[in-house]
VMD Tcl script that draws the C-alpha trace (Angstrom):
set ca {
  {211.26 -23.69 132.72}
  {211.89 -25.65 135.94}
  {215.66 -24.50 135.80}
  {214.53 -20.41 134.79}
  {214.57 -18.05 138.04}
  {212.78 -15.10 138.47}
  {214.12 -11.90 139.77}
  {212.30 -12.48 142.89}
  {214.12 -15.66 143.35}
  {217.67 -13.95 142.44}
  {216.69 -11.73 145.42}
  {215.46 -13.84 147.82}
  {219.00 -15.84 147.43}
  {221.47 -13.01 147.94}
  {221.60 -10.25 150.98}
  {218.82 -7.46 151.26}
  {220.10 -4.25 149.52}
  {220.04 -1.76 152.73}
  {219.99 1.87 152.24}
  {223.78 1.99 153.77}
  {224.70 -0.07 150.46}
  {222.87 1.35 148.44}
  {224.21 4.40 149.68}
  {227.91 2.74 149.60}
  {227.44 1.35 145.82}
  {226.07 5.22 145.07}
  {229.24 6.50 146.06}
  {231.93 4.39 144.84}
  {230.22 4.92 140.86}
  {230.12 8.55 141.79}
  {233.55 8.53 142.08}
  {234.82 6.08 140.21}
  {232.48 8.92 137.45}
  {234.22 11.85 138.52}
  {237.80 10.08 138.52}
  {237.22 8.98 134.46}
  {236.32 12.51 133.71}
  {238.77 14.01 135.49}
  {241.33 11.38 133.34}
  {239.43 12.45 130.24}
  {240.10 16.32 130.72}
  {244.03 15.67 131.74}
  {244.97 12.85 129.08}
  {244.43 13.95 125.75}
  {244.80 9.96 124.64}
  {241.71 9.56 126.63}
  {238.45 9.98 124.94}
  {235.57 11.96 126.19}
  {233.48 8.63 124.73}
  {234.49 6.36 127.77}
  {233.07 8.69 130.45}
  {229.79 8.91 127.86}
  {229.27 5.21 128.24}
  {230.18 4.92 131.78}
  {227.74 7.14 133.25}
  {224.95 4.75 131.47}
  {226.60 2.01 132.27}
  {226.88 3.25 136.03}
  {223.11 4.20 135.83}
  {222.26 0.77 134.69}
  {224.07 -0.90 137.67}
  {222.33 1.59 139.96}
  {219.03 0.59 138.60}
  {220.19 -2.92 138.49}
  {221.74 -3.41 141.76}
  {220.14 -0.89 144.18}
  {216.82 0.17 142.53}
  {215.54 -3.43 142.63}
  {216.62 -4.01 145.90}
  {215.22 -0.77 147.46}
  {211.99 -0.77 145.90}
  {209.17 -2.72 145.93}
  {206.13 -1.95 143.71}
  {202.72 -1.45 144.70}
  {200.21 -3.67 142.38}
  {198.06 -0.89 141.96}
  {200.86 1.80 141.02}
  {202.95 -1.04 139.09}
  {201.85 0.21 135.82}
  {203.94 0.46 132.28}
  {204.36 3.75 132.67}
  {204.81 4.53 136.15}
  {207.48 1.99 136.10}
  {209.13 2.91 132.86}
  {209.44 6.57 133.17}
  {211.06 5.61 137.36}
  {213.64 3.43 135.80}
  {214.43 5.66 132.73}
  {214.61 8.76 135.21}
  {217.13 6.73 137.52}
  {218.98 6.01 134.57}
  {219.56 8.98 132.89}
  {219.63 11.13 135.68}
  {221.51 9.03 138.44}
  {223.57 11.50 140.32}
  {221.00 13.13 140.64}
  {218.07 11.30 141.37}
  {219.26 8.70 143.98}
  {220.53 11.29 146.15}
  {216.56 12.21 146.54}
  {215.37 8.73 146.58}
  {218.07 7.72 149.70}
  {216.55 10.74 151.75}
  {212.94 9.53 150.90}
  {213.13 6.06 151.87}
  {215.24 7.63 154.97}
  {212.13 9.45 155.51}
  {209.93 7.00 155.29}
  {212.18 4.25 157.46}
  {213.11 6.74 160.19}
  {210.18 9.80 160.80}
}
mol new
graphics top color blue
foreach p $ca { graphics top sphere $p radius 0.5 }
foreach p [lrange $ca 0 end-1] q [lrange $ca 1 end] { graphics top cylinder $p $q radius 0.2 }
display resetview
């Protein structure tokens, strides 16, 4: 156990996720998500399955990389299913849904 680290500990050893990156990581899978299905509408040897499995796997890294680092969870509202249905939202609904969580947490940081 004395060699396990937490994710606390795999934050505390790399840089702070800003809002600028986050917004800058946001942007580059938004495009890099409009770019494969603009390739899968041109190229018929391109399947519509690849841009399927990106957009998860983009909504995973979101949640990975920038959800984690943005927020921080109350104890009292760090519940099962407050936590679960945040992270399954951000998932499924990425383009979408960090758009509105960048301008809250601008909100909150700048107003």
């Amino acid at each position: 156990m004395s060699g396990d680290m937490t994710d606390r500990d795999l934050q505390q050893q790399t840089s702070p996720m800003t809002l600028g990156k986050g917004v800058g990581i946001y942007t580059m899978l938004l495009v890099g998500m409009i770019i494969l299905i603009s390739l899968a509408s041109t190229l018929s040897w391109f399947s519509g399955v690849v841009p399927f499995c990106a957009y998860f796997v983009f909504g995973y890294l979101m949640n990975r990389l920038v959800l984690r680092g943005l927020i921080e969870w109350h104890p009292v509202y760090n519940t099962i299913q407050n936590v679960s249905s945040s992270k399954l939202r951000s998932l499924f609904f990425w383009p979408m849904a960090y758009p509105g969580l960048f301008f809250r947490l601008a909100v909150v940081k700048h107003l």
